[in-house]
Backbone as a chain_set.jsonl record, in Angstrom:
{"seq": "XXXXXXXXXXXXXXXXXXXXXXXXXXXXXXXXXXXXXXXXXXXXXXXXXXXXXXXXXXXXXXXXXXXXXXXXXXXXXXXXX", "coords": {"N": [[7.178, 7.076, 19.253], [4.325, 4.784, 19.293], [3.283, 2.253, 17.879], [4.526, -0.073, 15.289], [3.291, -1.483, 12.293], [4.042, -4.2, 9.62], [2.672, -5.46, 6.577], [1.55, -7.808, 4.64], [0.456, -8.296, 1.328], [-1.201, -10.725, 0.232], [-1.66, -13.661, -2.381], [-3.982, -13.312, -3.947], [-4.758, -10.757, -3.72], [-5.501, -7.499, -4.709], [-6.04, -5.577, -8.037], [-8.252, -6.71, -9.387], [-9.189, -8.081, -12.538], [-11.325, -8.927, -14.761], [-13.188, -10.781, -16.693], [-15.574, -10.38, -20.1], [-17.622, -12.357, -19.364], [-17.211, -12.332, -16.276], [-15.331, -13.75, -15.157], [-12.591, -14.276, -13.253], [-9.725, -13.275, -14.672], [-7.439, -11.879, -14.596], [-4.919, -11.032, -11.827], [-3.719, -7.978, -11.146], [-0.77, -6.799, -8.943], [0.054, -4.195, -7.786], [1.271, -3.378, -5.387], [2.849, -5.145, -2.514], [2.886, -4.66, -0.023], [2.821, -3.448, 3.141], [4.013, -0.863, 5.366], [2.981, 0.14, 8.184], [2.479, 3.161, 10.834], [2.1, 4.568, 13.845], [1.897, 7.677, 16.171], [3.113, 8.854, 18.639], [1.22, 10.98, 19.385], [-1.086, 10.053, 18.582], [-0.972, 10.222, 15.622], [-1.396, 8.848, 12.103], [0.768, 6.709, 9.903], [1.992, 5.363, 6.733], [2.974, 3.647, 4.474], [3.843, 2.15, 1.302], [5.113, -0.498, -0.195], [6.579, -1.788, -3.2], [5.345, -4.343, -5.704], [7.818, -5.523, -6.028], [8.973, -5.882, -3.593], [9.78, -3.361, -2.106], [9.974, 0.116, -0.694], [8.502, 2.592, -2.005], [6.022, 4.626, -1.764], [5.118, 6.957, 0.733], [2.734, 8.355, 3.159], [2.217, 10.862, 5.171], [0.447, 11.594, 6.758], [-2.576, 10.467, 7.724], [-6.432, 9.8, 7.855], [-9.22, 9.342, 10.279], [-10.459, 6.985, 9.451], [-8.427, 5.583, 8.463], [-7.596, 6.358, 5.683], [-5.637, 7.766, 3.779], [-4.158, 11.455, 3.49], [-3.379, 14.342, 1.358], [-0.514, 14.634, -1.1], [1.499, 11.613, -2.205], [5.105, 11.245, -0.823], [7.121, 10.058, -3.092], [9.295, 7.697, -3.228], [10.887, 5.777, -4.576], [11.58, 5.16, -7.819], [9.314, 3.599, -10.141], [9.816, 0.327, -11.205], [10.816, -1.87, -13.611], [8.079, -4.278, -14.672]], "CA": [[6.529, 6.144, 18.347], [3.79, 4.068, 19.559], [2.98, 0.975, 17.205], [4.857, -0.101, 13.994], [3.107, -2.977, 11.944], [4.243, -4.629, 8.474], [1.515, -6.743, 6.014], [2.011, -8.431, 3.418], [-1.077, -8.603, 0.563], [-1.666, -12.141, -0.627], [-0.936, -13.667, -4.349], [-5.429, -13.046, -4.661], [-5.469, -9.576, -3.557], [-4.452, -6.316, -5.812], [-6.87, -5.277, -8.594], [-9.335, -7.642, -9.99], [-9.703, -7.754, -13.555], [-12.76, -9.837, -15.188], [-13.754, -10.88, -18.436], [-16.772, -10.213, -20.406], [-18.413, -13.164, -18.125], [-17.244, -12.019, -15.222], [-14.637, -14.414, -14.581], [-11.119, -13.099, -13.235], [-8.923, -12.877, -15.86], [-5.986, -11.664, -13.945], [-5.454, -10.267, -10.408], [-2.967, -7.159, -10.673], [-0.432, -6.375, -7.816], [0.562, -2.989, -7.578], [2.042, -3.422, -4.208], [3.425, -6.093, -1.941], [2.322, -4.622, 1.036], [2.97, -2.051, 3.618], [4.684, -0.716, 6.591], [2.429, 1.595, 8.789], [3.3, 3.033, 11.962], [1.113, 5.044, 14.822], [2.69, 8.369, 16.708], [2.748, 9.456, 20.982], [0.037, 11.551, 19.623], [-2.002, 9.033, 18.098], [-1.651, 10.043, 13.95], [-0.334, 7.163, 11.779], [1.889, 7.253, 8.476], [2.025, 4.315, 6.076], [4.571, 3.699, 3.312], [3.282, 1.16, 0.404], [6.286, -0.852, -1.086], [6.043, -2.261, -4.835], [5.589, -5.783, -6.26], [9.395, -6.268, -5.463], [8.902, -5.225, -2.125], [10.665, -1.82, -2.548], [9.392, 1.321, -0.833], [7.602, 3.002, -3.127], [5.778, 5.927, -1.527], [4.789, 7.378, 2.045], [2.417, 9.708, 3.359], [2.682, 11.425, 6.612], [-0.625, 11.821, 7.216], [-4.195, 9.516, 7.332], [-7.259, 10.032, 8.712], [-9.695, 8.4, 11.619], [-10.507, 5.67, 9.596], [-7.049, 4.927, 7.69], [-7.759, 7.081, 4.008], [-4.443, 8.8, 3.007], [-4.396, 12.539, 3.152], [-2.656, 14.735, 0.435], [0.3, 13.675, -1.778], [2.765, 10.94, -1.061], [6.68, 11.112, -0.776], [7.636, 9.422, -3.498], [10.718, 6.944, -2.284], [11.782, 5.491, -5.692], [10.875, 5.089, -9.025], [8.823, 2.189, -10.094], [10.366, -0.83, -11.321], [9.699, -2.488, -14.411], [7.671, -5.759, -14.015]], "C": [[5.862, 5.069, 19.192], [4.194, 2.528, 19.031], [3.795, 0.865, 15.58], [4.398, -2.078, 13.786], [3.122, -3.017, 10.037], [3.226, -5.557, 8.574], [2.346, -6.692, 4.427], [0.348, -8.492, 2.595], [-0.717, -10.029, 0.044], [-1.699, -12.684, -1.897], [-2.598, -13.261, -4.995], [-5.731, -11.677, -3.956], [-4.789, -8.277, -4.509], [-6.058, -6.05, -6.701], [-7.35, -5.733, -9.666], [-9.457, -7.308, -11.432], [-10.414, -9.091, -13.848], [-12.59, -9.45, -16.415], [-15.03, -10.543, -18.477], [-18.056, -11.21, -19.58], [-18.345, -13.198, -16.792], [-15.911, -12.473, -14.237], [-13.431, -13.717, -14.353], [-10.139, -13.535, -14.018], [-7.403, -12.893, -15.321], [-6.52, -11.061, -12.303], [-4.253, -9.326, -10.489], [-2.272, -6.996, -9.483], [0.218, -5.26, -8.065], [1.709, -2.639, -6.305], [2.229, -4.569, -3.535], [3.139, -6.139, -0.637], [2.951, -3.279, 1.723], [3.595, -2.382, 5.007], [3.707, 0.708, 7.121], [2.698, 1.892, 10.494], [1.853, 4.554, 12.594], [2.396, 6.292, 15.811], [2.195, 8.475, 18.157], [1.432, 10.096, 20.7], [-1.051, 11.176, 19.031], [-2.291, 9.417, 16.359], [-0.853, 9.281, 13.429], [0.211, 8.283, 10.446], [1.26, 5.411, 8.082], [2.859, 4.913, 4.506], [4.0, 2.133, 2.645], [4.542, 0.389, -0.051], [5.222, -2.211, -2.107], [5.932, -3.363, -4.822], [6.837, -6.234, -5.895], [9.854, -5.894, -4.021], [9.705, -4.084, -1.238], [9.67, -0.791, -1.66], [9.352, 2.116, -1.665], [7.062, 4.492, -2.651], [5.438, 6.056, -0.282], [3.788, 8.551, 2.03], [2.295, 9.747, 5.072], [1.466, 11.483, 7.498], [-1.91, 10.676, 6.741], [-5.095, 10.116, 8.409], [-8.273, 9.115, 9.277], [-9.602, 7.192, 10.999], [-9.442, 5.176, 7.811], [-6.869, 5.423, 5.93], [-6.062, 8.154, 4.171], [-4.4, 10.552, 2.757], [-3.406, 13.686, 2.495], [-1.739, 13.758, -0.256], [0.985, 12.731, -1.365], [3.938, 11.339, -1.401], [6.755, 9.875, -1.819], [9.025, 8.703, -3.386], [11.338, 6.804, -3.446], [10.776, 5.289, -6.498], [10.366, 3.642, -9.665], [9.606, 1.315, -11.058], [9.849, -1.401, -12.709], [9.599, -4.22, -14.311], [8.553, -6.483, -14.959]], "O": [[6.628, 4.368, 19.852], [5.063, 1.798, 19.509], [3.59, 1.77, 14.771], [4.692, -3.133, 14.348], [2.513, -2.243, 9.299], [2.808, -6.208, 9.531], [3.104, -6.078, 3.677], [-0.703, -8.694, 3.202], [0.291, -10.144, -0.654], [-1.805, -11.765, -2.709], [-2.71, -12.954, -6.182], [-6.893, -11.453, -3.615], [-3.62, -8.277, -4.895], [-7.114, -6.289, -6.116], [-7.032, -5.336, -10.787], [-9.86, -6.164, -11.641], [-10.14, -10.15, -13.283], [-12.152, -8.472, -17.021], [-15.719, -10.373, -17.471], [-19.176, -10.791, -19.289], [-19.115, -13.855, -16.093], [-15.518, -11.99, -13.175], [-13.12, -12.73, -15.02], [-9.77, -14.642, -13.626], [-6.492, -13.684, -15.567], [-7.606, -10.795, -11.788], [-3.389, -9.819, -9.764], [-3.09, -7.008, -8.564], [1.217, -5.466, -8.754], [2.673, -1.875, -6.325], [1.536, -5.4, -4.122], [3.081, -7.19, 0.0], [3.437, -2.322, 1.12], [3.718, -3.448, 5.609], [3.696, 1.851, 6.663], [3.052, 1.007, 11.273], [1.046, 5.195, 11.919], [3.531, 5.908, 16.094], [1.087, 8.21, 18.623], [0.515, 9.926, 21.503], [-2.002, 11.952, 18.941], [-3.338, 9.12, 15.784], [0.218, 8.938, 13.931], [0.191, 9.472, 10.125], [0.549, 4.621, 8.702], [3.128, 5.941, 3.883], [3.78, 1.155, 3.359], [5.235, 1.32, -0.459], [4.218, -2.917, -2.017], [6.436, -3.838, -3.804], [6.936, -7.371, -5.432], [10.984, -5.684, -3.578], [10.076, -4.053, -0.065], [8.479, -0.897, -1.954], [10.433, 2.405, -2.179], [7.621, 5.486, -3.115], [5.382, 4.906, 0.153], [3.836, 9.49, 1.236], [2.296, 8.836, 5.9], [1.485, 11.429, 8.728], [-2.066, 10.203, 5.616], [-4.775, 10.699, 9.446], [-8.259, 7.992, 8.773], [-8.941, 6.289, 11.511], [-9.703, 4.718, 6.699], [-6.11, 4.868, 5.135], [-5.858, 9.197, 4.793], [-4.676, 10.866, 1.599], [-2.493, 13.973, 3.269], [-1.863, 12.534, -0.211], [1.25, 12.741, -0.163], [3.933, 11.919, -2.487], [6.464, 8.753, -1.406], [9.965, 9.489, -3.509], [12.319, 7.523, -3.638], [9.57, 5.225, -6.262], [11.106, 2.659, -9.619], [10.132, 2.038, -11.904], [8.644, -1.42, -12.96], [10.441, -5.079, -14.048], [8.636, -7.71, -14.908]]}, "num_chains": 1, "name": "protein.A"}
């Protein structure tokens, strides 16, 4: 294992909702942030954890520039807000 780095998302990042004028309304968080990690042979992983900062899901695989490839490992079952 090369590199392992944890983030945190911010209380204004997640998924934007707007009103009919445009204004934001709400800001959704789906997640809390992430744990991604880099291998000897240079392919990463990343693992999302929830709003309660829970792992949530993993995938094993990404590509060059950090997109997710196939399903994830679901870790646990989501939480209710």
């Amino acid at each position: 294992m090369q590199n392992i780095s944890i983030g945190r998302y911010s209380d204004n990042e997640g998924i934007v909702h707007r009103g009919e004028s445009g204004e934001i309304e709400r800001i959704e968080k789906n997640y809390a942030g992430w744990i991604e990690g880099a291998r000897d042979d240079g392919s990463t992983w990343i693992m999302w954890l929830d709003a309660h900062g829970n792992p949530e899901c993993y995938w094993g695989r990404r590509d060059a520039d950090g997109g997710v490839i196939g399903d994830p490992v679901l870790l646990a079952p989501t939480l209710p807000q």
